[in-house]
C-alpha positions as CSV (number, residue, x, y, z in Angstrom):
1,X,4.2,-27.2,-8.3
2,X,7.1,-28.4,-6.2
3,X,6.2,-28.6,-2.2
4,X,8.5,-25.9,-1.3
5,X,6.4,-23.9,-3.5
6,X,3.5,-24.9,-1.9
7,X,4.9,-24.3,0.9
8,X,5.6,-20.4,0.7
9,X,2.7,-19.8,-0.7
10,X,0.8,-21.4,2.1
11,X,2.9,-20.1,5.1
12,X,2.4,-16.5,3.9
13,X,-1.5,-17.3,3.6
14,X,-1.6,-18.5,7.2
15,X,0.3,-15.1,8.5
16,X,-1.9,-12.8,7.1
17,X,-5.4,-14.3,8.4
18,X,-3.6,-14.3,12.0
19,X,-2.9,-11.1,12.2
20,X,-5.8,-8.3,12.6
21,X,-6.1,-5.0,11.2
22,X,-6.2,-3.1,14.0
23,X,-2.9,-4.9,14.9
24,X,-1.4,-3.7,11.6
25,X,-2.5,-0.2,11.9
26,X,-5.6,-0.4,9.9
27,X,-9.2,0.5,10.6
28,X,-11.5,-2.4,11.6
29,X,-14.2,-2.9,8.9
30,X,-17.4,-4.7,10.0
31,X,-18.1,-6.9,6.9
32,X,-15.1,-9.5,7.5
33,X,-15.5,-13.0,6.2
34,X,-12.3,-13.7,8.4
35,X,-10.7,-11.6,11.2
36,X,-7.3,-11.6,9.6
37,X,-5.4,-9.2,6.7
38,X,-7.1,-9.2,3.4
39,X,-4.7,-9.6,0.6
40,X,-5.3,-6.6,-0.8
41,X,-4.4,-4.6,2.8
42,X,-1.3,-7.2,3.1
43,X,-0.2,-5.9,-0.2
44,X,-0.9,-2.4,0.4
45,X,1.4,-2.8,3.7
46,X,4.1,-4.3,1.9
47,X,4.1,-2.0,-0.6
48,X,3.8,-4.9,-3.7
49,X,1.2,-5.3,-6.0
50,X,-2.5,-7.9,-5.2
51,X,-1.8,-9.3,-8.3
52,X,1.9,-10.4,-7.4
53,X,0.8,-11.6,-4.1
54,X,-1.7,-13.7,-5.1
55,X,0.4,-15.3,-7.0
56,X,3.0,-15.7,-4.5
57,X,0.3,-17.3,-2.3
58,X,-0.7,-19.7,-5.5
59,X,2.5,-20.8,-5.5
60,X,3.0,-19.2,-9.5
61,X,5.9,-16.7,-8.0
62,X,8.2,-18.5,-6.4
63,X,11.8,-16.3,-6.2
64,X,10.7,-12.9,-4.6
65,X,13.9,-10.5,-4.2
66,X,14.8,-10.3,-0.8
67,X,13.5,-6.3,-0.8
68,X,10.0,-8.0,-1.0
69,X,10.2,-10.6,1.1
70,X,12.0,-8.2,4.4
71,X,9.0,-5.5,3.3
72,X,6.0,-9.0,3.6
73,X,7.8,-10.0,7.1
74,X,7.8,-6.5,8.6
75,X,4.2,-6.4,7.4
76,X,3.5,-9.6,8.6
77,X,4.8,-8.5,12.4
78,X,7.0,-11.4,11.9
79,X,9.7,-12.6,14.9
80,X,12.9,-12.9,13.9
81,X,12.9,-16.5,13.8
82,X,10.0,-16.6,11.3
83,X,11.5,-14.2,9.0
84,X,14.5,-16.4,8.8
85,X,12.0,-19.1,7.6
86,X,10.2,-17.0,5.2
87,X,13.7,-16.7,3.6
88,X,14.5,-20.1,3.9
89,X,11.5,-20.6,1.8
90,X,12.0,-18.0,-0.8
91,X,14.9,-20.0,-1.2
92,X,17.3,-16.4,-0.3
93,X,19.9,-16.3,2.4
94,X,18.4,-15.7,5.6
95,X,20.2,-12.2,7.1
96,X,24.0,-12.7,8.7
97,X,23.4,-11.7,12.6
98,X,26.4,-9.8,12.2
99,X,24.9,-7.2,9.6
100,X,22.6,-4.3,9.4
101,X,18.9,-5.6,10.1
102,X,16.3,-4.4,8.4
103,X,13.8,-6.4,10.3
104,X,11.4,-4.8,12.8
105,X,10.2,-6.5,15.8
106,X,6.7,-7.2,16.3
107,X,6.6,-5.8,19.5
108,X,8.5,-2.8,18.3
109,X,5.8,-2.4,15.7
110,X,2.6,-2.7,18.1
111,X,3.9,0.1,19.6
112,X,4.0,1.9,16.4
113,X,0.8,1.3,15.7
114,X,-0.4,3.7,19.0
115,X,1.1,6.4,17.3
116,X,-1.2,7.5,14.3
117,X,-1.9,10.7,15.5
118,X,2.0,12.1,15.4
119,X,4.6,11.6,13.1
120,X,6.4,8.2,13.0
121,X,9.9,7.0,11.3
122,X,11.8,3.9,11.4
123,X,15.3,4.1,10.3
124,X,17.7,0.8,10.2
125,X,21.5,1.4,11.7
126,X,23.1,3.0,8.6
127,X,20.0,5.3,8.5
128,X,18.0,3.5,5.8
129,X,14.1,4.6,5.6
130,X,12.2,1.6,6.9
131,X,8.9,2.2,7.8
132,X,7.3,5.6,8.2
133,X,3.5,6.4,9.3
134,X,1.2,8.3,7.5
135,X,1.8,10.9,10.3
136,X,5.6,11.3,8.9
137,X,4.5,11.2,5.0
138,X,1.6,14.1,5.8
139,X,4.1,16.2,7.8
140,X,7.3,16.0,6.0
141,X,6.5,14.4,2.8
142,X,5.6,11.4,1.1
143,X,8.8,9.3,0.9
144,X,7.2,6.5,-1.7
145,X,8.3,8.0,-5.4
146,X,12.1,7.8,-3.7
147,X,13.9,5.0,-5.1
148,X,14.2,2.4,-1.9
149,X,18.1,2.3,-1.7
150,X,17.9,6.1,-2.0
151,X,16.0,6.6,1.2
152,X,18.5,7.5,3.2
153,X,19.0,10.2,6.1
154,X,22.5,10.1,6.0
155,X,22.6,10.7,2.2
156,X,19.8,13.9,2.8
157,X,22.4,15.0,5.4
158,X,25.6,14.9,3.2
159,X,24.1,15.2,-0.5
160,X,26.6,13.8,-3.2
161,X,25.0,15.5,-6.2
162,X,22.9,18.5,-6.4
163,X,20.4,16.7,-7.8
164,X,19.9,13.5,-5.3
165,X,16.4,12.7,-4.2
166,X,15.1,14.0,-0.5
167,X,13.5,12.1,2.0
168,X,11.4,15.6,2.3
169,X,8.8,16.9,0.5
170,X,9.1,20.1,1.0
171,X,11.6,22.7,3.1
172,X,12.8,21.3,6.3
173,X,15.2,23.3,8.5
174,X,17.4,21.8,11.8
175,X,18.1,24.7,14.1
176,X,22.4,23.7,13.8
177,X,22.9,22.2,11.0
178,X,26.6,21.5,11.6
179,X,25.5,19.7,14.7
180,X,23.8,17.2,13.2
181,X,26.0,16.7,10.8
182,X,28.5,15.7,13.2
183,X,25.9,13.6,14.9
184,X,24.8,11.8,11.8
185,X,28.8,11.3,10.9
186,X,29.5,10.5,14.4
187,X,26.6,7.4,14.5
188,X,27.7,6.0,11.2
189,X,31.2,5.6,12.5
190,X,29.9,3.7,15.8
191,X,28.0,1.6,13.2
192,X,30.8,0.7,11.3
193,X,32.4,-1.1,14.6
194,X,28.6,-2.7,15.0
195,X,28.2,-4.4,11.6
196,X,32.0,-4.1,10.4
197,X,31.1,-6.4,7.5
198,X,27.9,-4.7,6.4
199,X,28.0,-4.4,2.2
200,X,25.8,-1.5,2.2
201,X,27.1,0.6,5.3
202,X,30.5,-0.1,3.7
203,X,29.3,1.0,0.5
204,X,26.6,4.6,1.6
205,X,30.3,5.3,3.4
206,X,32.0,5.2,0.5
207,X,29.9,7.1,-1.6
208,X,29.6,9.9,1.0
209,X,33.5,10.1,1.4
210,X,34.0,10.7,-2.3
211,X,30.6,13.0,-3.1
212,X,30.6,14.7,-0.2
213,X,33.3,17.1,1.2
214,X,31.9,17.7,4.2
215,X,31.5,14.5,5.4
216,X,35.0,13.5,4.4
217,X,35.9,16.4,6.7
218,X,34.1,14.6,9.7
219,X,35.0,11.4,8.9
220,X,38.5,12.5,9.6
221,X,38.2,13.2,12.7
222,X,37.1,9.9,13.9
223,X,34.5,11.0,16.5
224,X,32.1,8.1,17.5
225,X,28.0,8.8,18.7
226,X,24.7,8.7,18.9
227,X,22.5,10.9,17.0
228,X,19.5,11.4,19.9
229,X,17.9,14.2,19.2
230,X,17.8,18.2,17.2
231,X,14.6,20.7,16.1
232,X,13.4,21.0,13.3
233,X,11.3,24.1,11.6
234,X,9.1,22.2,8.7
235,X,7.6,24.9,6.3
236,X,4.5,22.8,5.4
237,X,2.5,24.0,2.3
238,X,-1.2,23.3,3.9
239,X,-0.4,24.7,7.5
240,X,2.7,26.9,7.2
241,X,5.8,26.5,9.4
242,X,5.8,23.9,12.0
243,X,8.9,23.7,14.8
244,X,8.8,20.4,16.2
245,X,11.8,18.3,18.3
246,X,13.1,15.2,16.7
247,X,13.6,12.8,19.2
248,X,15.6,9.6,18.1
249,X,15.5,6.5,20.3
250,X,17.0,3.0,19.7
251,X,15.8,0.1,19.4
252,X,18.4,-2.7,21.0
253,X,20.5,-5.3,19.4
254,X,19.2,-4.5,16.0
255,X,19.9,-0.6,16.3
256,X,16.9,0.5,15.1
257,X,16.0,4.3,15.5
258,X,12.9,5.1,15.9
259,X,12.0,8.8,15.0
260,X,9.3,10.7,16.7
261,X,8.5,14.4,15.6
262,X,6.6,16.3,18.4
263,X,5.7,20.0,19.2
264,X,5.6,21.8,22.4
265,X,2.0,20.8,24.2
266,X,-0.9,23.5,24.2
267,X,1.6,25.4,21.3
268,X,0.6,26.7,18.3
269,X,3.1,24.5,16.2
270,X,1.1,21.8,17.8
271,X,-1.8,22.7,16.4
272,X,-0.2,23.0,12.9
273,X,1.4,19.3,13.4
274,X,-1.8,18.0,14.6
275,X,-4.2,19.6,11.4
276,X,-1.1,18.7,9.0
277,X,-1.7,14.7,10.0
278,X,-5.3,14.3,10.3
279,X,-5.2,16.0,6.8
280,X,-3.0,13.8,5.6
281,X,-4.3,10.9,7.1
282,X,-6.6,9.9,4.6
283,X,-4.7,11.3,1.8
284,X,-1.4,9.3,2.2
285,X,-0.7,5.7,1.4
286,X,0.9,3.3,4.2
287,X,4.4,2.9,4.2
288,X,6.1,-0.2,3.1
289,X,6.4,0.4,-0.6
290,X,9.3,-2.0,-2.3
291,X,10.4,-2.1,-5.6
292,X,8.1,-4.4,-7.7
């Protein structure tokens, strides 16, 4: 075993016993040999198996893909500068500056973790699923049998096959459709001048302009903005038909957005929101599954 093995290995070890559950979302548990993650609840956050993580800690699985290693360093609540290490280590090229980030910041995600009673999302600039709570997975639908370069708003807004996987689980209606089409369009053309080298913005656009008709149309006509908000009428199958306002707000440098899907206090749709995610709760997996 070679040091930088070691080395990996060792540093992802160390990461998970300093951070605590509650930290990472999780319940506290009283029988705790150590206040940190167990490797079993660092897996399940990272959505890879115990088995492969133990032997990335033992140093006998040394060449994640870089899917696993950007899911272990938004588990890990990892700064930016430490994720560039845990590439570095992985021996994968730490993220250009100049691209799409998939990271999340650990500040970003404490504040996160105060919101397990509601309905959570993280999307990256080009509208890539992230991170979702169990909140948004109870509510809409669990996102986690989606293949991970599928999940995608932009490609649930402007379908290129009939067939092409949903973020949703089940019917999800905006109040103007057209408007946030043009939204949607409208943000993925102020990303482009953001990250004008991005692979995979360059490559979800291109897809969308030859699948899609409609988004060719908006595309077009070169308007450039931010998608901020829209409602939303969510016909859940436990609770019936939820209308809830889907407020987007960004997240900085990176361009994070960070979905929140609320209802009208003291309403009757917040009821329904609030009996669809405590149902859920301990129903629904957390949310950083990866392919293995």
């Amino acid at each position: 075993m070679s040091n930088d093995d070691a080395s990996l290995g060792s540093t992802i070890r160390a990461w998970r016993d300093r951070l605590r559950p509650e930290a990472a979302g999780l319940p506290a548990r009283r029988s705790r040999r150590a206040a940190g993650l167990r490797r079993e609840e660092l897996a399940e956050l990272a959505g890879i198996s115990v088995d492969y993580l133990t032997r990335m800690e033992q140093g006998r699985s040394t060449s994640p893909s870089e899917q696993v290693v950007a899911s272990l360093a938004r588990a890990l609540q990892l700064s930016v500068a430490e994720r560039d290490h845990l590439y570095r280590l992985a021996r994968l090229a730490v993220p250009a500056h100049n691209a799409i980030s998939d990271h999340i910041p650990p500040g970003v995600q404490r504040v996160l973790a105060g919101l397990e009673h509601t309905a959570a999302a993280v999307f990256a600039a080009d509208w890539q699923l992230l991170w979702w709570n169990r909140g948004w997975a109870a509510l809409v639908g669990d996102p986690t049998p989606i293949p991970v370069g599928q999940r995608n708003f932009a490609r649930d807004t402007f379908p290129v096959r009939p067939d092409a996987p949903l973020l949703r689980g089940w019917p999800v209606a905006t109040s103007d459709t057209a408007a946030t089409e043009v939204a949607v369009a409208s943000d993925l053309r102020r990303a482009t001048g953001r990250f004008p080298a991005d692979l995979r913005l360059s490559a979800l656009i291109a897809d969308l302009l030859k699948g899609n008709r409609r988004f060719a149309e908006l595309w077009a006509q070169g308007t450039v903005g931010t998608h901020r908000e829209d409602s939303k009428t969510i016909d859940h199958p436990s609770v019936g038909p939820v209308d809830v306002t889907c407020d987007v707000l960004t997240d900085g440098d990176l361009e994070l957005k960070i979905v929140v899907l609320s209802a009208a206090p003291g309403s009757e749709d917040e009821t329904r929101l609030r009996l669809a995610v405590v149902a859920g709760n301990g129903q629904v997996r957390p949310a950083h599954d990866v392919s293995r």
